[in-house]
ZAMARGU-4260 file (C-alpha; in steps of 0.2 Angstrom, whole numbers, plus 5000, padded with zeros to 4 digits):
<rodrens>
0) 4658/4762/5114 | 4674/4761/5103 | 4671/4760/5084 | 4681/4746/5075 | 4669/4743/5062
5) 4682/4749/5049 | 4694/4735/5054 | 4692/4718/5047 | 4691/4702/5061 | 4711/4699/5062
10) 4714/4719/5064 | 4697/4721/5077 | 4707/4707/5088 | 4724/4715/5090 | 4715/4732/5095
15) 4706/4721/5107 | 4719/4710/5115 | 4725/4723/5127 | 4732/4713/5141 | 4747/4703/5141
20) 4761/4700/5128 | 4752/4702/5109 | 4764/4699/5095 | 4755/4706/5078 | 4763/4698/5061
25) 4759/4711/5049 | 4763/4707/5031 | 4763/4722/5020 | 4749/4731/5015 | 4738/4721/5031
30) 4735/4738/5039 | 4749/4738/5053 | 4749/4757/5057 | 4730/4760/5057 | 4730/4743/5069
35) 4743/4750/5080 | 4736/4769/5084 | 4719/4760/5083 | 4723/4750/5098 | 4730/4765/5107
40) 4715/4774/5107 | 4705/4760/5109 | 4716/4754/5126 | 4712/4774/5131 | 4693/4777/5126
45) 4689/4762/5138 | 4698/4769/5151 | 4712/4756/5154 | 4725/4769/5153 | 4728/4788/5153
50) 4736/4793/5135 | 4750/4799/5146 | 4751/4779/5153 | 4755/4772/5136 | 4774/4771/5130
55) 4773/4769/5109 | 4790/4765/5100 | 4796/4769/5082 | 4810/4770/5071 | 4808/4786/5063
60) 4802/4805/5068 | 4790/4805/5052 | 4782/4787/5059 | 4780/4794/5076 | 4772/4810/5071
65) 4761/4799/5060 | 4757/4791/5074 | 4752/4803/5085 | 4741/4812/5072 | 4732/4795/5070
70) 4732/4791/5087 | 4722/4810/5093 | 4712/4806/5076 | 4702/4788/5082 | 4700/4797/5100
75) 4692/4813/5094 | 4682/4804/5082 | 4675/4791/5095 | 4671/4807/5105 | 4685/4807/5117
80) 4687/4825/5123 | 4697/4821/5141 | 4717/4827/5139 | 4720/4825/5123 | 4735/4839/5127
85) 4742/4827/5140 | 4760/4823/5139 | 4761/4809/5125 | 4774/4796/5124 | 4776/4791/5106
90) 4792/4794/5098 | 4808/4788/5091 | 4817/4773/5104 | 4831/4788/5106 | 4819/4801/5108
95) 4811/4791/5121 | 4826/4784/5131 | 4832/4803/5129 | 4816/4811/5139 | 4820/4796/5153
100) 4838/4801/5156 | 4839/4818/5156 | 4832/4820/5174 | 4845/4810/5180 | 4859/4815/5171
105) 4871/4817/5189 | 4871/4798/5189 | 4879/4797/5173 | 4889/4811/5179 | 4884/4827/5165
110) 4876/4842/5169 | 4856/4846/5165 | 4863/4855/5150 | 4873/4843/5142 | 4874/4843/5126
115) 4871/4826/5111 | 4886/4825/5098 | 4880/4823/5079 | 4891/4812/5069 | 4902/4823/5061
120) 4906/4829/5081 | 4909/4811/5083 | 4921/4810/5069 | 4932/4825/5073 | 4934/4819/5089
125) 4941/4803/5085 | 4951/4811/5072 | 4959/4821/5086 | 4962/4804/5097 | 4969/4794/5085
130) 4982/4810/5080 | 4987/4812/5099 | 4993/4795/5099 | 5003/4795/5082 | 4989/4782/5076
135) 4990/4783/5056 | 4970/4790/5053 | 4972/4786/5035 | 4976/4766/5037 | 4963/4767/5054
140) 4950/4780/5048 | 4939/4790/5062 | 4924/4782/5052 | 4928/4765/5053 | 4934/4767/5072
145) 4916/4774/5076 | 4907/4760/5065 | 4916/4749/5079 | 4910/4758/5094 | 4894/4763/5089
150) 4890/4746/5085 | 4896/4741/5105 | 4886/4754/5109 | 4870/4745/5101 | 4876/4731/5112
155) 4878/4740/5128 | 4897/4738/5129 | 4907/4746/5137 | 4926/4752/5135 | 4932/4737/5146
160) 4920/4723/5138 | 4928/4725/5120 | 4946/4730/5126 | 4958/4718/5116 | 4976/4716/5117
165) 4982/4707/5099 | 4995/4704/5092 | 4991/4712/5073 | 4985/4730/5076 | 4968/4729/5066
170) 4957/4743/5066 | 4944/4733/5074 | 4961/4731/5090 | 4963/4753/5088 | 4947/4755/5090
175) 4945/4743/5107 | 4959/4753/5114 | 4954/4771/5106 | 4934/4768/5113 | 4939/4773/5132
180) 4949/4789/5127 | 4934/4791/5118 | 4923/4791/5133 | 4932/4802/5144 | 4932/4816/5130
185) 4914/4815/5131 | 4914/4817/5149 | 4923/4832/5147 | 4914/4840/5135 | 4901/4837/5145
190) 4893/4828/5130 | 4883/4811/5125 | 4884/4804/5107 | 4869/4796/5096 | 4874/4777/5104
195) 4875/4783/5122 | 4858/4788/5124 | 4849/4770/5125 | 4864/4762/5132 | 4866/4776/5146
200) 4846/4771/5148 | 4848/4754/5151 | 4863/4757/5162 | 4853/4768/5174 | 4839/4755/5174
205) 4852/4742/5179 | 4861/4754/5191 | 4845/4762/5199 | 4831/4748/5202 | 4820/4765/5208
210) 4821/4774/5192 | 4818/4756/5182 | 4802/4754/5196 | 4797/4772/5191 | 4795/4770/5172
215) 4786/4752/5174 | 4774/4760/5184 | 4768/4774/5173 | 4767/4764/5156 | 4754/4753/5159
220) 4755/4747/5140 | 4769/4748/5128 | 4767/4745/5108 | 4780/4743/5096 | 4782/4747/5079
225) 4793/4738/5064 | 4799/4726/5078 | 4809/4715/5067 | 4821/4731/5066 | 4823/4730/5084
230) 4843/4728/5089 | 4850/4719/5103 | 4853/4737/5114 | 4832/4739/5111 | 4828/4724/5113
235) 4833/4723/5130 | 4826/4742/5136 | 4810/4736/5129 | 4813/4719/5138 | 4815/4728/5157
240) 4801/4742/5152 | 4789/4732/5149 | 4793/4717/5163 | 4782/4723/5178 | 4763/4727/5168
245) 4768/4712/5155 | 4760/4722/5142 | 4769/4722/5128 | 4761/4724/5112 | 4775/4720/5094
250) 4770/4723/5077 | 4782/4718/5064 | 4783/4707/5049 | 4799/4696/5050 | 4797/4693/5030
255) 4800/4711/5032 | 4817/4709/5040 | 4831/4720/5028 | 4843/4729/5040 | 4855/4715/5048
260) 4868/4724/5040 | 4863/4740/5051 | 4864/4729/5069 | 4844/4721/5068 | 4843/4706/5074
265) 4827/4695/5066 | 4829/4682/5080 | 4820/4696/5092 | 4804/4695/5083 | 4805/4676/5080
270) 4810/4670/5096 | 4795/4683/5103 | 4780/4669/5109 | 4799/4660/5119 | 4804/4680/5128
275) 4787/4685/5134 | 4777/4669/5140 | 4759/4669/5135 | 4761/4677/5120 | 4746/4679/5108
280) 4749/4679/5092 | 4739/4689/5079 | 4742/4687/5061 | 4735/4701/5048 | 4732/4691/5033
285) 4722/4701/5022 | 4731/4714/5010 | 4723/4729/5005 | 4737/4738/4993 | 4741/4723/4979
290) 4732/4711/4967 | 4732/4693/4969 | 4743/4691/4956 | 4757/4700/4966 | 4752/4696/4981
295) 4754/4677/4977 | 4772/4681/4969 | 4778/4688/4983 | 4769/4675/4996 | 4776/4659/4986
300) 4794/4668/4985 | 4796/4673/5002 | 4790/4654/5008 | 4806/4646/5001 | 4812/4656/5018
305) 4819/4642/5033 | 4819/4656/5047 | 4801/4664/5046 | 4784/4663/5055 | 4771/4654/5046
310) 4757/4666/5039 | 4742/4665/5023 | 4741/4681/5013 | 4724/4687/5005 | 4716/4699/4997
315) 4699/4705/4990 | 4708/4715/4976 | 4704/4705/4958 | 4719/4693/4949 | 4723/4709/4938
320) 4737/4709/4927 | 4752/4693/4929 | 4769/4699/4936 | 4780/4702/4920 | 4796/4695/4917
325) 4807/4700/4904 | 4826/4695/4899 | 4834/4710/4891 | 4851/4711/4880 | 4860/4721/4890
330) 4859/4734/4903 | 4856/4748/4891 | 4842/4737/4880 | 4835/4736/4900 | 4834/4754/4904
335) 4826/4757/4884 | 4812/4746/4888 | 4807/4752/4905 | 4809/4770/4900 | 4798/4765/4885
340) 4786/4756/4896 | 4785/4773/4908 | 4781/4783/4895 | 4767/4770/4887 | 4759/4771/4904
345) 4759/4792/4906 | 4751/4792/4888 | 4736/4783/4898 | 4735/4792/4912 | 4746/4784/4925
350) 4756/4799/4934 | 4776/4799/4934 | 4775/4799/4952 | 4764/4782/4951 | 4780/4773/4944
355) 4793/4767/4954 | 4812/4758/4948 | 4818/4750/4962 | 4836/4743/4961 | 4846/4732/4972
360) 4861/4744/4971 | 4865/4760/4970 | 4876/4760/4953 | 4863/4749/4945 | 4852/4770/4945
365) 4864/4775/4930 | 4858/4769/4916 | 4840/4773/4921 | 4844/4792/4926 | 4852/4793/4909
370) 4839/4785/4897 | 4825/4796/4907 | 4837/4813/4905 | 4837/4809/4886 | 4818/4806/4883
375) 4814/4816/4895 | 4807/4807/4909 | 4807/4818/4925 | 4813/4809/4940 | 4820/4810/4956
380) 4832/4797/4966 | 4826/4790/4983 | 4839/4784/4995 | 4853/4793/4985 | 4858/4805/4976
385) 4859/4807/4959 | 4874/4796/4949 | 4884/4811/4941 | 4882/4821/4957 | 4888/4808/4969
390) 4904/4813/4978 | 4916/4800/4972 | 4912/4799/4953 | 4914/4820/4954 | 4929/4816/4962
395) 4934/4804/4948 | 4928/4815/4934 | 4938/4830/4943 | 4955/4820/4939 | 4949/4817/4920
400) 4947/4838/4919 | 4963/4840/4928 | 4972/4829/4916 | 4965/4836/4900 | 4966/4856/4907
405) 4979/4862/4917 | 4970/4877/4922 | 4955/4868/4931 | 4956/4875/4949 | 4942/4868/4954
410) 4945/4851/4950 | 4961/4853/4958 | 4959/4861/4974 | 4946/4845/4974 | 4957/4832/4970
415) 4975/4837/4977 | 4972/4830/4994 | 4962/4815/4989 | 4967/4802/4994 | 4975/4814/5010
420) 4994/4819/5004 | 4996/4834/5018 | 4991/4847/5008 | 4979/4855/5019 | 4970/4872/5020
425) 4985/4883/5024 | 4993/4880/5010 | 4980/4881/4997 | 4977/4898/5002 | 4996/4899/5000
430) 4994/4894/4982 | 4979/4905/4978 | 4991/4920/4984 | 5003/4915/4971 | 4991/4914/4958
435) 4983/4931/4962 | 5003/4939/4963 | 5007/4929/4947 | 4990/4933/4937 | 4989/4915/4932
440) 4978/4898/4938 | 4980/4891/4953 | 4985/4873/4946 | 4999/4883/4938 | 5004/4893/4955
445) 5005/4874/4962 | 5016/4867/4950 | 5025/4882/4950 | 5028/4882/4970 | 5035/4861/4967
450) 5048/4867/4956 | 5054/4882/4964 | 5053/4880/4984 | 5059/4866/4994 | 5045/4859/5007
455) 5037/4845/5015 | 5022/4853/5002 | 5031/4856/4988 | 5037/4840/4989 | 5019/4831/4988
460) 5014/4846/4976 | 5029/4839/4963 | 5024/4818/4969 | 5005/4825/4964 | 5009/4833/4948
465) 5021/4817/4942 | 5005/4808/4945 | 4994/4819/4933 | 5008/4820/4921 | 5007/4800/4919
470) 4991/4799/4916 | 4994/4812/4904 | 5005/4800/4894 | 4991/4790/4898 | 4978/4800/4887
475) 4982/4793/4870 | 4990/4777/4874 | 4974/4772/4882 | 4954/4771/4879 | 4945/4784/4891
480) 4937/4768/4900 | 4956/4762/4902 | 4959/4780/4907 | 4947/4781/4921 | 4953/4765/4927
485) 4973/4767/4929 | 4967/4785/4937 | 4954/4777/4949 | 4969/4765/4953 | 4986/4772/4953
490) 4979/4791/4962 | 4976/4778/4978 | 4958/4783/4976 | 4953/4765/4977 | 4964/4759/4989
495) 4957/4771/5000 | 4940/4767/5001 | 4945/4747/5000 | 4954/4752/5018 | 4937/4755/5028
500) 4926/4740/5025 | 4909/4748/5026 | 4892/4748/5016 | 4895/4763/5009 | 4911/4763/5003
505) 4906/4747/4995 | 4893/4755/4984 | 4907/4769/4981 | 4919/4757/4973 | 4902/4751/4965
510) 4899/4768/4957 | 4916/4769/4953 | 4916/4753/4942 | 4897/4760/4933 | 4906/4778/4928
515) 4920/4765/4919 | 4905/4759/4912 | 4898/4773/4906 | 4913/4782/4901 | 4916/4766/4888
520) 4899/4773/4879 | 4910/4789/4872 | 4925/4789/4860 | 4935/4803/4869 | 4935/4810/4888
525) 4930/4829/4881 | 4913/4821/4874 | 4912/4811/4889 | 4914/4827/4899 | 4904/4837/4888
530) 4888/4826/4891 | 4890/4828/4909 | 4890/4844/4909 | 4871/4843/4899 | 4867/4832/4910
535) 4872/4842/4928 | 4866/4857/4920 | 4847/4848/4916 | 4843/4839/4932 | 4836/4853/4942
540) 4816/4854/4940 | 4802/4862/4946 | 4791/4847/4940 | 4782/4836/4957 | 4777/4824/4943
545) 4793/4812/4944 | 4799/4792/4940 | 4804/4788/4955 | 4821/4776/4954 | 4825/4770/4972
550) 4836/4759/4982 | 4824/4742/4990 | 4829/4748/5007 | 4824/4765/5005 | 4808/4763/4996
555) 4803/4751/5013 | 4785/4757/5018 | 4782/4765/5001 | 4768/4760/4987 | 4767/4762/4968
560) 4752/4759/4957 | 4769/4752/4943 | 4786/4744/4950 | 4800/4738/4939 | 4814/4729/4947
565) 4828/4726/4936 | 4846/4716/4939 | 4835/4698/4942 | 4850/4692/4943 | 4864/4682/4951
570) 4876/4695/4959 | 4864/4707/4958 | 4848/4702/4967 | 4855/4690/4976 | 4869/4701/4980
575) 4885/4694/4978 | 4890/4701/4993 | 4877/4693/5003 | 4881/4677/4997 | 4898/4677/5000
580) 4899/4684/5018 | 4885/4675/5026 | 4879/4661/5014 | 4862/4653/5018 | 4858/4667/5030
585) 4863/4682/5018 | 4850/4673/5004 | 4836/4676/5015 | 4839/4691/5015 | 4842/4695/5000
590) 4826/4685/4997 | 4817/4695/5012 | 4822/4712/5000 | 4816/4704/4982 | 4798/4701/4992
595) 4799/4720/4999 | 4801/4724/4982 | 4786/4717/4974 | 4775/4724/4987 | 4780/4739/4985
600) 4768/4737/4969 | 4750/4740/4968 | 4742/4735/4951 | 4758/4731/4940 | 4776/4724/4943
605) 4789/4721/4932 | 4806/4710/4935 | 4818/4712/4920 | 4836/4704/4918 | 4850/4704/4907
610) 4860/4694/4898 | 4876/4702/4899 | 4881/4714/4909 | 4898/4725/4912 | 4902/4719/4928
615) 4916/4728/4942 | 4923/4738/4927 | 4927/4727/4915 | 4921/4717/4897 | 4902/4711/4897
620) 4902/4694/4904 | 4887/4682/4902 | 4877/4683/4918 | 4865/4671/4927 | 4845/4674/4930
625) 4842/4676/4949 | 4841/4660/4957 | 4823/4670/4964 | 4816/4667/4947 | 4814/4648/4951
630) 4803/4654/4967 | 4789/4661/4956 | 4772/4654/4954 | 4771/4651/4934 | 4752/4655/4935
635) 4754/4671/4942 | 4769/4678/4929 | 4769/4679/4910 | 4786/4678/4903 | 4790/4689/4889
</rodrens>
């Protein structure tokens, strides 16, 4: 007999539910993982299937190996001995479809050897394309071609399904016509890239009913992890998987739902009780990680959502301490208190590493980082890297040290060719021979090399330095804020990462707008460039003890006993963004996030806001209070 007296009622009943299609709504902190490697020993202790038998799907290799450990734990504790060596078929969806398709890989014409391109393969390719058919790779960057067709990939398209013929050459037209080159490099580099594997998966089903039949067969179960993450390209292999045995077993949390913007599609876990008839629906309700008082913030803020599946939170934990809400001066009056508040809470007894800041965006971690470095708080950054050490701001600061040192080869061998002028690796190591023969630095060999020779390089060597010399000029005319803005401007630097519309070039331009911000705090570059030197050259630590400050998205699947989560407001949290590109949609959302957020928290959770804040660069404005704010139960906050 298997043991499930460790599971409360709701938990025992998905484990138990074995046949048929069972969707489990698991809020967080109801348990979801232990329910779900519970049910897989479970189906295999009462001999319903082999181990082998049952196909178990995740999103990540650490939740997969989690998994399994879990999953061989309950066995051997409920005294299963029989095969636990077996073959096991719990991984990653691409690890998964990966092991099906390699067997067959002379029907999608590659050898038994071949081989899976990473991204930065993936990139040079394209690259390559896009320079053997005279496309500009600046204007139609291999980044933003492969965002295109990776994201037909998800959607199982092929070259012909997205081939267009407009009139206005977009990248998004390039890309169309670039995608089937693409391909037949793959093919003969005998290769596959990250987006092929589930699409060439489903293709071979499709193609090959036999191999389809073979799979259905041997996994007599299939279980799902984090299926609100689920994309259209998964939703369909898991949709032919699991069609013949009808044993289909979903957890997820649609409330949980933060990654459209990365291709999931929140419709596959709402429309689930309409794709698999007879659906059983099991709702976790009891929390076992927050307080009432957090859990009842969160529950009532994440009830104002339209598009969600009805579902009562609970817990046994006491009322503890009310959800705090403070409104702050400014965004430096912000990261005072909560560094004040973190080192209140070390002095009784509550470990660094039990404290998490948790920010909407990446530029909002600057403040933080900097207010911890000065009282010092040991910290480390989740999801990110540090501010000062993030490629574009050293990029940035790299043309400030050029401007006010002519002898800075580092900064200039950084710099020169971004944004791309066609000064390329060849003829740095020209420059460097110069400035070896000549005994002088290398930003001096280059401007000597413009003045003296006549070449394509010399000639964007002289354009370069013209450039430098006007923000020269610049130097005293201008505040160092004002400074760092004309440079981040005029060098093209900005106008570069406005050409590829992606996330992360978003939060770059971000960034880019806080370092003007921060640069505003000093009353000369030198002293700005002075404190980052202190401040690179005193991150590294050997201390485990550290703050954690993290993006919402990356701290997913993460608890804190304390969680502060500043920037309540508009623009901010909800992004503006969001609210601009997909109105009423991107506020759930956003509103989805703020309720991952605050259970993240286990005992305490703090929202701050300010009043003003420097926004994209420029003067402090007077902000708004999140429209979130108005979601919260008033007997479960206390407003300082």
């Amino acid at each position: 007999m298997f043991d499930l007296s460790y599971l409360n009622k709701e938990q025992q009943e998905a484990v138990q539910t074995t046949e048929g299609a069972v969707l489990v709504l698991a809020g967080a902190g109801t348990g979801k993982t232990r329910v779900l490697t519970s049910r897989i020993a479970y189906i295999v202790h009462s001999g319903l299937s082999e181990l082998s038998e049952v196909l178990a799907v995740t999103f990540t290799n650490k939740a997969a190996k989690e998994m399994k450990e879990r999953t061989l734990f309950y066995l051997s504790q409920n005294g299963y001995r029989n095969n636990l060596d077996q073959n096991l078929w719990i991984g990653t969806f691409h690890s998964l479809a990966l092991r099906m398709i390699r067997p067959h890989c002379d029907l999608f014409n590659r050898s038994s050897n071949f081989s899976i391109i990473d991204s930065d393969d993936q990139l040079r390719t394209i690259k390559k394309i896009l320079q053997e058919h005279d496309i500009d790779d600046k204007k139609h960057t291999p980044k933003q071609i492969a965002y295109y067709i990776n994201t037909w990939k998800d959607q199982c398209r092929n070259p012909e399904d997205v081939l267009t013929h407009g009139k206005f050459q977009t990248t998004e037209t390039i890309a169309s016509k670039i995608y089937k080159h693409y391909q037949n490099t793959l093919d003969s580099l005998d290769a596959i890239d990250f987006g092929d594997i589930l699409k060439v998966s489903i293709e071979l089903f499709k193609k090959h009913p036999d191999i389809l039949e073979k799979y259905q067969s041997k996994f007599k179960y299939i279980m799902v992890d984090e299926y609100q993450d689920t994309n259209s390209g998964q939703y369909v292999w898991l949709r032919l998987l699991s069609k013949k045995s009808g044993n289909i077993c979903c957890v997820g949390d649609d409330d949980q739902s933060i990654y459209g913007w990365r291709g999931a599609d929140i419709e596959n876990i709402l429309r689930f009780d309409k794709d698999f008839k007879g659906t059983k629906i099991v709702r976790l309700g009891q929390n076992y990680r927050s307080t009432k008082n957090i859990l009842n913030v969160a529950s009532k803020l994440i009830s104002n959502n339209s598009k969600r599946m009805k579902k009562e939170f609970w817990t046994d934990e006491s009322s503890g301490l009310p959800v705090i809400v403070k409104a702050l001066h400014d965004p430096i009056e912000e990261a005072n208190f909560i560094a004040s508040l973190i080192e209140n809470k070390h002095n009784n007894g509550i470990r660094f590493s039990e404290i998490a800041v948790l920010v909407r965006g990446a530029f909002q971690t600057r403040v933080f980082e900097e207010r911890m470095l000065a009282v010092g708080i040991p910290y480390t950054v989740i999801g990110g890297i540090k501010f000062y050490e993030r490629k574009e701001v050293k990029d940035a600061i790299a043309y400030l040290k050029l401007v006010i040192n002519d002898d800075d080869g580092i900064s200039f061998e950084r710099i020169v060719n971004l944004p791309k002028r066609g000064i390329g690796i060849t003829s740095i190591n020209k420059l460097y021979e110069i400035a070896r023969t000549n005994d002088t630095s290398l930003p001096k060999a280059a401007r000597w090399f413009s003045e003296n020779y006549v070449s394509n390089t010399a000639f964007k060597l002289k354009e370069f330095f013209d450039l430098i010399d006007n923000f020269k000029q610049d130097l005293n005319a201008l505040e160092p804020y004002e400074l760092m803005q004309v440079i981040i401007e005029k060098s093209g630097y900005l106008a570069m990462l406005r050409e590829t519309k992606t996330i992360e070039n978003e939060a770059r331009i971000e960034n880019l707008e806080e370092l003007v911000n921060a640069i505003k705090e000093f009353e000369s570059i030198q002293d700005f460039l002075d404190y980052i030197s202190l401040v690179l050259d005193n991150t590294e630590s050997v201390v485990q003890d550290k703050v954690t400050i993290s993006t919402i998205h990356a701290a997913k699947g993460l608890e804190y006993h304390t969680v502060f989560i500043p920037g309540f407001e508009e623009g901010i949290m909800p992004h503006q963004k969001s609210i601009a590109e997909k109105g009423d949609i991107g506020i759930e959302e956003e509103r989805r996030l703020c309720y991952v957020a605050i259970t993240r928290g286990r005992k305490e959770v703090y929202i701050t806001l300010c009043n003003r804040r420097n926004m994209f660069g420029g003067s402090y404005q007077y902000v708004t209070p999140s429209r979130f704010l108005y979601d919260l139960p008033k007997g479960s906050i206390k407003i300082l």
